[in-house]
N, C-alpha and C positions, 0 to 999 in steps of 0.2 A: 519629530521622528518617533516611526511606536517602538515599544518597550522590544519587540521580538522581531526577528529579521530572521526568512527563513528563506533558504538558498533550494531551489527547485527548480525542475523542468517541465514544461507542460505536459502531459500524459504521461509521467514516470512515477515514481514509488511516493514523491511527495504531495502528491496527490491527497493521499489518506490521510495527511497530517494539514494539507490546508482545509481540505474540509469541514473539519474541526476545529483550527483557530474559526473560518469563519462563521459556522454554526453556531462557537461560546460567545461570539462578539467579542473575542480576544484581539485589540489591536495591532495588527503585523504589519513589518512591509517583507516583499516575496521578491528576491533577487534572480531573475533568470537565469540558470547558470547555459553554457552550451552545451553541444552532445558531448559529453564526455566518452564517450568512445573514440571518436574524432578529433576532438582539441586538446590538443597538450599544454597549450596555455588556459584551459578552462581547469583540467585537473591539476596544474599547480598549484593555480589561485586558489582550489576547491580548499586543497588540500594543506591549505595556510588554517582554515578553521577544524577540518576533518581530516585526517592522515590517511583514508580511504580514498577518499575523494568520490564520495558517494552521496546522492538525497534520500530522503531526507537529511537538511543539516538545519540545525534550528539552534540560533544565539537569543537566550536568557535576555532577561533587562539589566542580571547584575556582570552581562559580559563573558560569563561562561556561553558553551556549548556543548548542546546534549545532542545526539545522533539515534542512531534505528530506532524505525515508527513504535513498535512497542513502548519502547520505554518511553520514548514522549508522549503516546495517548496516554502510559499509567498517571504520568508527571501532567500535562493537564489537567485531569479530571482531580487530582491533586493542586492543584492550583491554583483553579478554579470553586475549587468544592462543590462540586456541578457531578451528576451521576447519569448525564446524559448517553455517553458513551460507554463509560465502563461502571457496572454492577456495583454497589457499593458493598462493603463488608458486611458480614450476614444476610446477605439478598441470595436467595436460593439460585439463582444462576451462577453467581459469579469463579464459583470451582471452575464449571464449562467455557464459562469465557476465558477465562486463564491458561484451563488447556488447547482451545483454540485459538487462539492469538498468539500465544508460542507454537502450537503447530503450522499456522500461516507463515509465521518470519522464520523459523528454524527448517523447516523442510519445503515448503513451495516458493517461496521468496527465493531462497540461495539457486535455484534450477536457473534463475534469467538471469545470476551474476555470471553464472556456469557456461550456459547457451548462447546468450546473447554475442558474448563472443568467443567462442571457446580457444581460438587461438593462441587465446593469451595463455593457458594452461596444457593446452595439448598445441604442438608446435608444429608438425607434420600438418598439413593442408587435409589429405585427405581422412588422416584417423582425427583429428580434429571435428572434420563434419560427419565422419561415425558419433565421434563423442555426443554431440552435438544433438542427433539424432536420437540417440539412449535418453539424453535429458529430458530430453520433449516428453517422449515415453513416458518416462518414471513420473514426471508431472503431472501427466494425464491419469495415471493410476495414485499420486498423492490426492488430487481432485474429487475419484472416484470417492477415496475415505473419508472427506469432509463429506459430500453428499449424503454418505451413510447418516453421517450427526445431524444432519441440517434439518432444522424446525421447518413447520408449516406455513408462517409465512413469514417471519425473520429467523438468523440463524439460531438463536435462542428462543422462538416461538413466538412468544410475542410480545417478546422484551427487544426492541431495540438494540443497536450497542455499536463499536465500532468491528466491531467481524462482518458486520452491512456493509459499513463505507470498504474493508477490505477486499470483500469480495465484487460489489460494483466496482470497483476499479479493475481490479486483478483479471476479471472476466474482460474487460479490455485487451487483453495481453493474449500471446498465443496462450492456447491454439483458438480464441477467440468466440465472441458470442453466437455464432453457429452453431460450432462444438459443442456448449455445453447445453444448449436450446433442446440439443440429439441427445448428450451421455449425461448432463447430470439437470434434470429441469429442476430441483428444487432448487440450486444455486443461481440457477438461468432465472427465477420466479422473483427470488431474492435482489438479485441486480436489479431487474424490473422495476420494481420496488422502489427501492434505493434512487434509478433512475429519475422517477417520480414525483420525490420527497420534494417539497419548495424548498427547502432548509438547503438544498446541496442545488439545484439547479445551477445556476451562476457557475461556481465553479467547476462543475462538469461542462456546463459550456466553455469553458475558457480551456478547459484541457482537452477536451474529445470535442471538438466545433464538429466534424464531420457526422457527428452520432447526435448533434443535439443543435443544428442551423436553427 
């Protein structure tokens, strides 16, 4: 058995965290979970390790369980002692990295707990898919403000990092790799990119098979 066991769905947020166990050559095994939108017995089970019942969920080798991607890429690269993904202390990027990796999980990430299905929070059918509708919105203008930051050819320049792997993923997600190709191409350039890398190929094949046959 490997040391970490990490509970994910294919094209969903856990994404960005398997990429990186398998970029570090960190031995994992990756639990399928089902749609959790849909299965009630998937978010009970989830929710025996995570009280969200959300992925990323990622169990330690000493048995604990650490949850949102942030903090698990800080704690790999910690880890690991690997500065692959995130900036090491005194590397002149890593202020930026910090503020954009907390701006990805605190403002664009919580839009698809929101949207994805808004019922759960607005209960009315029809202002629901108002709400719904607002979300999407504000997302596509959170978007806009990363683009403003976004380097030349990674989002840090030309440093690497895991705000790559977040954004090729994320740009999966509505409103989709069209949209941002039109409203934001430096992050559209970036995915590309990231698309490309041999280090992630595999596992983006296994989550997006239709974007990567």
């Amino acid at each position: 058995m490997a040391a970490y066991r990490l509970f994910g769905r294919a094209g969903w947020g856990s994404v960005i965290v398997e990429q990186q166990l398998a970029a570090l050559g960190v031995p994992f095994d990756f639990e399928e979970v089902p749609d959790l939108f849909e299965s009630e017995e998937g978010r009970r089970r989830l929710s025996q390790h995570n009280p969200l019942a959300q992925v990323p969920t990622l169990r330690l080798p000493d048995g604990s369980v650490m949850t949102e991607s942030a903090a698990i890429t800080l704690y790999l690269a910690d880890a690991t002692g690997r500065d692959d993904f995130v900036p090491s202390v005194g590397e002149p990027t890593r202020p930026q990295f910090l503020r954009w990796l907390v701006f990805l999980v605190a403002n664009v990430y919580p839009t698809f707990t929101y949207a994805d299905d808004p019922q759960r929070f607005v209960h009315d059918e029809t202002a629901a898919k108002a709400f719904g509708t607002v979300v999407d919105d504000y997302r596509c203008r959170l978007w806009r403000i990363a683009e403003a930051a976004a380097g030349a050819k990674w989002f840090l320049g030309d440093r690497f990092s895991a705000l790559d792997i977040y954004v090729a993923t994320m740009t999966h997600w509505r409103p989709g790799r069209r949209w941002f190709e039109e409203h934001t191409p430096a992050l559209a350039a970036i995915a590309r990119r990231g698309d490309e890398d041999p280090r992630f190929r595999a596992v983006w094949a296994r989550n997006f098979p239709r974007d990567f046959a």
